[in-house]
C-alpha positions in Angstrom: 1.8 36.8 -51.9 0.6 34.8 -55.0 0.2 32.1 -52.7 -1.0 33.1 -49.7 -3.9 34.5 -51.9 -4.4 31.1 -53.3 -4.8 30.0 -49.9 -7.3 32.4 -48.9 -9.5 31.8 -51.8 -9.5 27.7 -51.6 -10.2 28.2 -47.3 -13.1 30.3 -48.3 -14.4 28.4 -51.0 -13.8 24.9 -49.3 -15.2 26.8 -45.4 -19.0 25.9 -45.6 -18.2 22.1 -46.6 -15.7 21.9 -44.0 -17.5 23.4 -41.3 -20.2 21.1 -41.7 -18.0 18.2 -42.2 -16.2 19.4 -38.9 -19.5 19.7 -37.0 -20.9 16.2 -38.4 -17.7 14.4 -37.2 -18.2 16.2 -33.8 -21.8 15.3 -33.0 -21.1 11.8 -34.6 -18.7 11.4 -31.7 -20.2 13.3 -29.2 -23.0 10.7 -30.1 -21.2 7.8 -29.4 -19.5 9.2 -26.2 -22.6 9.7 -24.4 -24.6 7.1 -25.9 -26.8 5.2 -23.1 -25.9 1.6 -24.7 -21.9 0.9 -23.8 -19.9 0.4 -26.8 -16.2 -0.6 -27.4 -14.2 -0.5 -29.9 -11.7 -3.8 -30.3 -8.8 -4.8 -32.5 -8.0 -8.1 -34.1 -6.5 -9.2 -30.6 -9.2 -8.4 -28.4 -7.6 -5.0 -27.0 -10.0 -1.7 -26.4 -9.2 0.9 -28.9 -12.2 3.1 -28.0 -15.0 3.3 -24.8 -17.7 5.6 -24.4 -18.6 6.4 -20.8 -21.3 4.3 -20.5 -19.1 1.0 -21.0 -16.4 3.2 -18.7 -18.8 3.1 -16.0 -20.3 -0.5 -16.4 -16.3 -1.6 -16.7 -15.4 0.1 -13.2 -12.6 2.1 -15.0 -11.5 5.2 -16.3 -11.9 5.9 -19.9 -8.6 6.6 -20.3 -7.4 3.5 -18.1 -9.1 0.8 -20.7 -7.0 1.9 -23.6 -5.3 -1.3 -24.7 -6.6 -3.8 -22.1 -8.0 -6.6 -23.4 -11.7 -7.0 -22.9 -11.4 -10.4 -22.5 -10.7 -9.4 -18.3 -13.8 -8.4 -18.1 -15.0 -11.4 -19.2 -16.0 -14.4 -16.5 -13.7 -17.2 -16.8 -15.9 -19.4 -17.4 -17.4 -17.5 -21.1 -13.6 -16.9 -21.6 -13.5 -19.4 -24.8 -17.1 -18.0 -25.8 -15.8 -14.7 -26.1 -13.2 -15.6 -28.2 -15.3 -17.8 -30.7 -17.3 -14.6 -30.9 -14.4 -12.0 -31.5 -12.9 -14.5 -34.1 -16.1 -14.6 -36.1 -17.0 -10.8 -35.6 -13.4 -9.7 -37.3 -13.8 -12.7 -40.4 -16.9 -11.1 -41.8 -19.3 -8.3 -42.5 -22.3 -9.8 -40.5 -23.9 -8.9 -37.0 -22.7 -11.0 -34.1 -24.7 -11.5 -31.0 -23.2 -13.8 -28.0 -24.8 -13.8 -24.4 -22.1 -14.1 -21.8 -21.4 -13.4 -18.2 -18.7 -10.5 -16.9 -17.0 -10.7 -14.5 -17.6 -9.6 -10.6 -15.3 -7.1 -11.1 -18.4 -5.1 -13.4 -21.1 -3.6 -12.9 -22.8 -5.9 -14.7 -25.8 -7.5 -12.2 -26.6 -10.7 -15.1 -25.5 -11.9 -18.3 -25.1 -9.6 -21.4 -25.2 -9.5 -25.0 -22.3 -8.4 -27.2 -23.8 -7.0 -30.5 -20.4 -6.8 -32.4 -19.7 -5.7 -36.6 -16.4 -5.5 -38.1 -15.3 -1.9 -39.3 -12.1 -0.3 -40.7 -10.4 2.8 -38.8 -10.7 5.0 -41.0 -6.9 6.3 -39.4 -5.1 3.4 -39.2 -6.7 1.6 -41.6 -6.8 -1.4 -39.2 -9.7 -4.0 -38.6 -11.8 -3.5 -35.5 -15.0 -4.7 -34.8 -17.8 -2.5 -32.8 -19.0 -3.8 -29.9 -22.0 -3.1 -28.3 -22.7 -4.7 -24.6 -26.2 -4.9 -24.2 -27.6 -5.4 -20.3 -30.0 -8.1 -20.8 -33.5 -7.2 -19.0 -34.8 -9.9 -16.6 -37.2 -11.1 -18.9 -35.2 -11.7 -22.0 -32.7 -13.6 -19.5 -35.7 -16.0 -18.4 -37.1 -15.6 -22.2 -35.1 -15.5 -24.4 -36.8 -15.3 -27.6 -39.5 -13.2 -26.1 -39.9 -9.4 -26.8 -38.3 -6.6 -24.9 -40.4 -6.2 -21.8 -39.1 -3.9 -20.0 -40.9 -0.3 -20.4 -38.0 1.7 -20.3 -35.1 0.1 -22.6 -32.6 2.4 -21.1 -33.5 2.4 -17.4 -30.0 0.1 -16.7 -27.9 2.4 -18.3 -29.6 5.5 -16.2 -28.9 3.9 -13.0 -25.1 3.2 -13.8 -24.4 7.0 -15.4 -22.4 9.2 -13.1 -23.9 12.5 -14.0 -27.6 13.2 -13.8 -29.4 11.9 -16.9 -33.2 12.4 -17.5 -35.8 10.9 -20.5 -38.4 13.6 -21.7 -41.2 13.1 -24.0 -43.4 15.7 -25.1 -42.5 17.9 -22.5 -43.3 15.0 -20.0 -40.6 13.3 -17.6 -40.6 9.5 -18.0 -37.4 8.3 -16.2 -34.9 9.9 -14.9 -31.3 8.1 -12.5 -30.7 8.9 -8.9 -28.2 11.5 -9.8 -30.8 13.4 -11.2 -33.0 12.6 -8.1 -30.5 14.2 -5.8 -29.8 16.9 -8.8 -33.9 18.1 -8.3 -34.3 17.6 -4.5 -36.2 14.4 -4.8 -36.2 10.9 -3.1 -37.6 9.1 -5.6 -38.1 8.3 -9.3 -42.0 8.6 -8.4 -41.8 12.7 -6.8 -40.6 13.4 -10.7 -42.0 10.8 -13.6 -44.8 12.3 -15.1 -43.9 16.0 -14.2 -43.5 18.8 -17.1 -40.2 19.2 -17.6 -40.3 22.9 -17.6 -41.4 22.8 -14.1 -38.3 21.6 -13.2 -35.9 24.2 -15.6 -35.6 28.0 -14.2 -38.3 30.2 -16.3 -34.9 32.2 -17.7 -33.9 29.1 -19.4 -37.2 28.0 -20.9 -36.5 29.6 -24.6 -33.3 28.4 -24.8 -33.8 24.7 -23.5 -37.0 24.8 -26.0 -34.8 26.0 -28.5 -32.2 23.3 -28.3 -34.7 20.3 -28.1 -36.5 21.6 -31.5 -32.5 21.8 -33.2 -31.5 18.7 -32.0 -31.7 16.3 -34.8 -33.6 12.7 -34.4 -31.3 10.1 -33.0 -28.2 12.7 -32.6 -26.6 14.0 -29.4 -25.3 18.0 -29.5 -21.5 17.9 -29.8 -20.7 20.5 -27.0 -23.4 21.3 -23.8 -24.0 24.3 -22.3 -25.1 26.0 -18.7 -28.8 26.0 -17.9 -30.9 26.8 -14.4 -33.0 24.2 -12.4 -35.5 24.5 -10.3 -35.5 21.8 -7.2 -38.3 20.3 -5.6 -37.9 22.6 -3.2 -37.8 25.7 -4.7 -34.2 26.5 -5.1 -31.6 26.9 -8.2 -29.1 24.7 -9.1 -26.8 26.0 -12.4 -25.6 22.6 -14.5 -24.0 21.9 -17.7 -26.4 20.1 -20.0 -26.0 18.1 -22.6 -28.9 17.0 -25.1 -29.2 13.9 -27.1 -32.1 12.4 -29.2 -32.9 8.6 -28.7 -35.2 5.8 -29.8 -37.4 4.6 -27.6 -39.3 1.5 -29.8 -40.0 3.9 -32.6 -40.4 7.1 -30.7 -38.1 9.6 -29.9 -37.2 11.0 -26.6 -34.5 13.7 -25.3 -32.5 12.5 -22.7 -30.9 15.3 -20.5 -27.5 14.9 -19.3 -27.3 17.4 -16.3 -23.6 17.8 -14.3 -23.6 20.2 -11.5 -21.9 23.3 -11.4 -22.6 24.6 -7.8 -20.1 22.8 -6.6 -17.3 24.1 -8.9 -19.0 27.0 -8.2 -18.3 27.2 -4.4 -14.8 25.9 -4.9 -14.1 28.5 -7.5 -15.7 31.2 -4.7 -13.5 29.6 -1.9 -10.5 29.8 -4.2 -11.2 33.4 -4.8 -11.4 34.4 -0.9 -8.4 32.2 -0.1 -6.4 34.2 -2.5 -7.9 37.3 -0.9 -7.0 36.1 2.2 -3.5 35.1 1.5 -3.1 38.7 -0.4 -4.2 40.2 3.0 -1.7 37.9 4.9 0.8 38.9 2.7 0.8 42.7 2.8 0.1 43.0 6.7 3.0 40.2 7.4 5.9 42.2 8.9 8.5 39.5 7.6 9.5 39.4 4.3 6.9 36.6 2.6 6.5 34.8 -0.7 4.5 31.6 -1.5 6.1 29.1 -4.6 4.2 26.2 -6.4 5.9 22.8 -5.2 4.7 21.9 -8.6 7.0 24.5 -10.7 9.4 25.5 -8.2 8.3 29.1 -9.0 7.1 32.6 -6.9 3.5 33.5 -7.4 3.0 35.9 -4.6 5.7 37.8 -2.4 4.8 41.0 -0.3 6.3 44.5 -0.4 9.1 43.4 2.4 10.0 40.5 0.4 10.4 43.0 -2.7 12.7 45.5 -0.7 15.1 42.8 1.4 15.9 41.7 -2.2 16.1 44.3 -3.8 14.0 43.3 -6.6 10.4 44.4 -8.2 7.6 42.4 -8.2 8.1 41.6 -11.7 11.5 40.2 -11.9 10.2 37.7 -8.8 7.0 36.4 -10.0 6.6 33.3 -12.2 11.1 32.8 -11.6 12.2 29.9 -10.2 14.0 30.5 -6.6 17.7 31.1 -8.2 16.4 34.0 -9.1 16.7 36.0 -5.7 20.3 34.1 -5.2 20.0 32.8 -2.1 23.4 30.4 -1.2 24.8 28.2 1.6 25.9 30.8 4.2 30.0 31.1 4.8 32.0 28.1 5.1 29.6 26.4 3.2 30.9 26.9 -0.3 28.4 29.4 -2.9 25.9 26.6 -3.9 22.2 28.3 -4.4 20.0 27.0 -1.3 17.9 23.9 -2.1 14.1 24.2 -2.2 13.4 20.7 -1.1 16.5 19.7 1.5 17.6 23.0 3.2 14.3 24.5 3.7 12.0 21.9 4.7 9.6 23.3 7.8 12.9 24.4 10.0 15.1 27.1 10.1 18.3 27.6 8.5 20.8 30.7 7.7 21.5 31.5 4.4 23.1 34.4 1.9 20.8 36.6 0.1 23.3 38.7 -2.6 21.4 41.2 -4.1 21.3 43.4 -7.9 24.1 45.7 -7.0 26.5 43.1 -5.2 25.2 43.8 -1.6 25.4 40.2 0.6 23.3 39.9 3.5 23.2 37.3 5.9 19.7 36.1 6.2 17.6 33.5 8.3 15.4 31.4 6.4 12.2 29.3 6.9 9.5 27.6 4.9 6.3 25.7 5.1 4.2 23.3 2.7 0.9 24.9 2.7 -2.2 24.7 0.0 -2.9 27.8 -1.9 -6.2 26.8 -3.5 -5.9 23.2 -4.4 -2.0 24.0 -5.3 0.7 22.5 -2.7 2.8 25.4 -1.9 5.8 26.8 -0.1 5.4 29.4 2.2 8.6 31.3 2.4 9.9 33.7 4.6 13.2 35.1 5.1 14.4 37.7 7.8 17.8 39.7 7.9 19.7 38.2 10.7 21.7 41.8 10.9 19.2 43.4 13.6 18.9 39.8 15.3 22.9 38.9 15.4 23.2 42.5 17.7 20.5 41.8 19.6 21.8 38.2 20.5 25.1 39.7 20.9 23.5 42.4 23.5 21.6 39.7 24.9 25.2 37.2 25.5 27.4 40.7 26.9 24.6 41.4 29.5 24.8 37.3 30.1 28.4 37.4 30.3 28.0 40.4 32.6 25.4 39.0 35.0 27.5 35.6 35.3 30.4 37.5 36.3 28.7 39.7 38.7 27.1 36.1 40.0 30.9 34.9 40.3 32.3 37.6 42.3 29.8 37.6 44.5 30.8 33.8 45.1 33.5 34.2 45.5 33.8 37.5 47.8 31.0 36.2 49.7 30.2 32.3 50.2 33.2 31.2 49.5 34.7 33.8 52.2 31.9 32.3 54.4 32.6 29.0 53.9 36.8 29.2 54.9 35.8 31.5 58.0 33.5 28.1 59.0 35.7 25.7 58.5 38.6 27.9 60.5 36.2 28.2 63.3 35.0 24.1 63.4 39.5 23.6 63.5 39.4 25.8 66.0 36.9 24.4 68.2 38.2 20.4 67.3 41.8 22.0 68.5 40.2 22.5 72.0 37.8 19.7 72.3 41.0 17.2 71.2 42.3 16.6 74.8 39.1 15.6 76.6 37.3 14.6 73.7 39.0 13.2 71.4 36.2 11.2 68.7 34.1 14.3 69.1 37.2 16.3 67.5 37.3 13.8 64.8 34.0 14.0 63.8 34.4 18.5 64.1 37.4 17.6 61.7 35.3 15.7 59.1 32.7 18.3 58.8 35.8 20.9 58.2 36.1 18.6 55.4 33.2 19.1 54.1 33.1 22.6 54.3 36.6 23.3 52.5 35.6 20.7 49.6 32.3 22.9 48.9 34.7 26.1 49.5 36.5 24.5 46.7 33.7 23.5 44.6 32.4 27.1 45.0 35.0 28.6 44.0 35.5 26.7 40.7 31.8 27.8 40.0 32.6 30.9 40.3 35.6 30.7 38.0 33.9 28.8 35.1 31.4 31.5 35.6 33.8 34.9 35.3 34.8 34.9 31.3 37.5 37.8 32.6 39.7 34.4 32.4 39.1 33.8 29.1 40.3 37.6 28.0 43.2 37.3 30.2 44.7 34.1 30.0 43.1 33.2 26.3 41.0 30.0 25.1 43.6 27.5 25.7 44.4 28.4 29.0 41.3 28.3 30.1 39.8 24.7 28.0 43.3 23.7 29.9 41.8 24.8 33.8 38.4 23.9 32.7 40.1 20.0 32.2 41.7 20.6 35.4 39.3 21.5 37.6 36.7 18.9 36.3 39.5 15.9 36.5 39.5 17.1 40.6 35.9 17.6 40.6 34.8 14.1 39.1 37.8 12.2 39.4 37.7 11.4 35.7 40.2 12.1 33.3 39.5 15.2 31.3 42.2 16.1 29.0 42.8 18.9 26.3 44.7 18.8 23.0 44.6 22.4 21.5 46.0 23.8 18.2 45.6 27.3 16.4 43.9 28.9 19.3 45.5 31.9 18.9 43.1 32.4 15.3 40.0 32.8 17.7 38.7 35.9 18.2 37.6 37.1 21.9 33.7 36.4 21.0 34.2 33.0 19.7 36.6 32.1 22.9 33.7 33.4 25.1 31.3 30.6 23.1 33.4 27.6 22.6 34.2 28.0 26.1 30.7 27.8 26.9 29.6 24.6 24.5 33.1 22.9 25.8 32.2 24.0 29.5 27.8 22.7 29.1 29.8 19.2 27.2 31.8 18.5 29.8 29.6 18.7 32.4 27.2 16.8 31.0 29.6 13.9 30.4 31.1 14.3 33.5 27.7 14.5 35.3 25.4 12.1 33.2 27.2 9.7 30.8 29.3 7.8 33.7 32.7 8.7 31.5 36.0 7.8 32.6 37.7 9.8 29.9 36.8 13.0 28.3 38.9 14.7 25.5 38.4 18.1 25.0 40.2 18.8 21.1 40.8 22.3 19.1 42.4 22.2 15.2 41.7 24.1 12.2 40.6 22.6 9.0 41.5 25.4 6.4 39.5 28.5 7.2 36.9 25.9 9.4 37.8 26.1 13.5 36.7 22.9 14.7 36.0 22.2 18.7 35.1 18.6 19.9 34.5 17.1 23.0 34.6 13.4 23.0 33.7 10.9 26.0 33.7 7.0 26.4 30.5 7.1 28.5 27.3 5.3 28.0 26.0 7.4 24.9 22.1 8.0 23.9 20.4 6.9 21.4 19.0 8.7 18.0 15.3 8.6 19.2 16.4 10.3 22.8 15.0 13.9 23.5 17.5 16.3 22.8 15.7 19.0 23.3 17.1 20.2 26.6 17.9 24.1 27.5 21.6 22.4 27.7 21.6 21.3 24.0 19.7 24.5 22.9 21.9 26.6 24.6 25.0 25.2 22.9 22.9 25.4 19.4 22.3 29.3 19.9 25.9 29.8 20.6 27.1 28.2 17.9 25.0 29.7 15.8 25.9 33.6 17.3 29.7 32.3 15.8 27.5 31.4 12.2 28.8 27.6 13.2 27.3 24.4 13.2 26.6 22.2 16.0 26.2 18.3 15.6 26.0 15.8 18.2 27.0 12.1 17.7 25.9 9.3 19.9 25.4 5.8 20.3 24.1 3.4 23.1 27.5 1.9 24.9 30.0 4.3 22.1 30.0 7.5 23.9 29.3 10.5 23.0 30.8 13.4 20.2 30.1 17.0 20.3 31.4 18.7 17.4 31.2 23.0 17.0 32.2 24.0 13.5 33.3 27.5 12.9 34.6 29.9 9.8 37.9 31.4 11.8 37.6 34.6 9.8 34.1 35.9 10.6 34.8 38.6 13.3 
């Protein structure tokens, strides 16, 4: 307590001197950041220490980007030996250096300068540094040296090169003023304002307070912090900038120079920002699918809507400002329990996933996300739906395929292929009479009874690979064995099948992995030129696997797979929760592989 008093006392005691020490040190360096001359601050070796933004902006380069370089790269090569005699002899001694040299092309520099330099100690380090001031030499003293400054305004070169809009006042009266400031008032010239009051120019609701701040502002020191004023353009409208004031020395009389940034357009962005997170609010709440957005920077939620909140099973505030572990979303079955990756799994595509829940509840969920800029933040848009709805749907949608397909097979089969045997009994019959007094005519009758029973045939194994009442009857491997069979007769190819652990397949998956072996097989058999097809069955631990293989002429990687085949065989796959993957390669055939967890009924 004793010293905690002590403490008090010597703050209050030491506060006034402080605070004015504080604010000396401040406008000191707020006067040598926005002084109009560019200064540098060097060590022993040549290397910046310190810029201001005037030598920033006559060096091309950032302020915090010249830290450390040595100045002697801004230097033209040819001055490269004068600038170190200079440095050498500004470091040695107490006295004012002045050296005129040429920078380099790489400035902004449009003639030769001078470098004013005087060695100092940092009063941190303790180091020696010298000062250097790099003085843009006016046309006359380059032609005259020894002659007197010329030019009317001193610190017109340095106006011209300053980012931000900078205007000279005296007595109330505009004398110079950049192009930034030009396009900061509306004009198109330095003419349309020199000469002009100033107060002309700054909003009536500002005149006290800019008054106010020129009378406080001591002679030949800058204000350490700026502060938002109106202007009134050329044209009559209000602009709103930051403004910073600073006293300077024009030959023996003092002027204000203005340093003006716009606000409008922070402004507008800071409005647009606003309605785009109105906008995404709206979006949110009326999206039917359950929604949240995450900064790509953090990896954290910073909006989710009310269906996000429920399909979780989690409140607003134990979502927003977590990272995405925090909802527990893994790898779906078969997949081991890894937590989904932000930046791999999810990546503008769609991909099925786990969501387990606060009391233990696990619920198969499809996921998607999209990169998308939430102000000027690169976001995720993330949106997950419960495939629980959407698995019985597909399910209803593949029994009332499977159901249509075998309708479509018996009526093959009871009807064209019915028609097609009674025609090709009726052309034997008339070839049988036409034989004895005509005999190539007979021939030719016979060959078109050829035909006829070959498409009877070829109906007819349409219309089985059509009816999945085989499948159910017979099982899987019985029918992968008929559907090697029939395609060996069909295509006169060999089409073989090794099969294993069929028996772990439930009806459902035997209907699918009929179908993807059935769309593979034709599609080698029809479009690769195969001569052998292999259609293989094993389980790997609680992971079915089915493969077709052919030694046909393969595709390759940049081919358009996007064909209602391929799609096809990805949706059934994915009604099983499997995996589809295709591998192919020009003159290597092709592999289609269907991976499976065995125990999901």
């Amino acid at each position: 307590m004793h010293q905690g008093s002590k403490i008090g006392r010597n703050s209050k005691n030491a506060s006034p001197r402080a605070s004015r020490r504080d604010s000396s040190e401040a406008a000191l360096a707020a006067d040598y950041r926005f002084s109009p001359v560019a200064q540098v601050a060097l060590d022993r070796d040549g290397c910046i220490r310190r810029v201001n933004i005037a030598a920033a902006v006559l060096l091309k380069a950032d302020l915090f980007q010249l830290t450390d370089i040595p100045f002697i790269a801004f230097v033209n090569k040819a001055h490269c030996r004068l600038f170190l005699d200079h440095l050498a002899q500004a470091t040695s001694g107490p006295k004012k250096i002045c050296t005129r040299l040429a920078l380099s092309s790489a400035t902004r520099a449009v003639g030769p300068v001078e470098l004013q330099s005087t060695s100092h100690i940092d009063s941190i380090s303790g180091s020696l540094s010298c000062r250097t001031a790099i003085v843009m030499l006016s046309p006359t003293r380059r032609a005259a040296p020894s002659s007197s400054e010329s030019d009317q305004y001193p610190y017109q070169g340095w106006l011209e090169l300053f980012p931000d809009a900078a205007i000279l006042e005296i007595g109330g009266k505009i004398i110079s003023a950049n192009p930034s400031a030009w396009r900061l008032l509306g004009a198109r010239s330095l003419g349309e304002l020199q000469g002009q009051d100033l107060f002309a120019r700054i909003h009536p609701d500002c005149h006290r307070s800019v008054r106010d701040r020129v009378m406080r502002l001591p002679k030949g020191k800058s204000e350490s912090t700026g502060a938002e004023e109106k202007f009134v353009r050329l044209e009559g409208a209000e602009i709103v900038a930051n403004v910073v004031l600073k006293s300077v020395n024009l030959e023996g009389v003092f002027a204000t120079l203005i340093v003006a940034r716009d606000l409008s357009k922070e402004r507008d962005m800071e409005e647009d920002l606003v309605r785009a997170k109105d906008l995404s609010a709206q979006i949110l709440a009326n999206n039917s699918i359950a929604t949240a957005i995450i900064s790509i920077g953090t990896g954290r939620f910073i909006e989710t809507n009310e269906i996000f909140c429920r399909l979780t099973a989690r409140p607003p505030e134990q979502i927003l400002g977590q990272s995405l572990s925090a909802i527990r979303l893994v790898k779906p079955v078969g997949h081991g329990t890894e937590f989904l990756p932000l930046t791999t799994e999810i990546d503008c595509r769609e991909c099925e996933a786990r969501l387990i829940r606060p009391d233990g509840s696990v619920l198969d969920v499809l996921v998607s996300a999209k990169e998308i800029l939430s102000g000027h933040e690169r976001c995720l848009l993330l949106m997950i739906q419960d495939l629980t709805d959407l698995r019985r749907l597909r399910k209803d949608v593949i029994a009332i395929s499977e159901e249509e397909q075998r309708r479509f097979s018996r009526d093959l089969h009871d009807s064209h292929c019915q028609d097609l045997t009674a025609i090709a009994f009726f052309a034997e019959t008339i070839a049988a009479g036409l034989e004895s007094r005509d005999e190539d005519a007979a021939k030719q009758i016979r060959m078109v009874v050829d035909m006829v029973q070959k498409s009877a045939e070829n109906v007819h194994a349409l219309a089985a690979g059509l009816d999945s009442q085989h499948i159910q009857e017979l099982g899987l491997g019985a029918a992968l064995e008929n559907l090697a069979s029939r395609t060996s007769r069909r295509f006169g190819l060999v089409c073989t099948a090794e099969l294993r652990d069929l028996r772990e397949c439930n009806f459902t998956q035997a209907i699918h992995l009929y179908r993807i072996a059935q769309e593979a097989v034709s599609n080698a058999a029809r479009h690769s030129q195969a001569q052998t097809v292999r259609v293989r069955f094993q389980r790997n631990g609680e992971t079915g696997v089915l493969q077709i293989h052919d030694d046909g002429i393969g595709f390759s990687a940049d081919h358009n797979s996007t064909g209602l085949g391929l799609r096809t065989m990805q949706y059934r796959a994915s009604i099983i929760r499997g995996t589809l993957e295709i591998d192919s390669k020009l003159g290597a055939g092709t592999i289609v592989t269907c991976s499976f967890p065995i125990s999901v009924e």
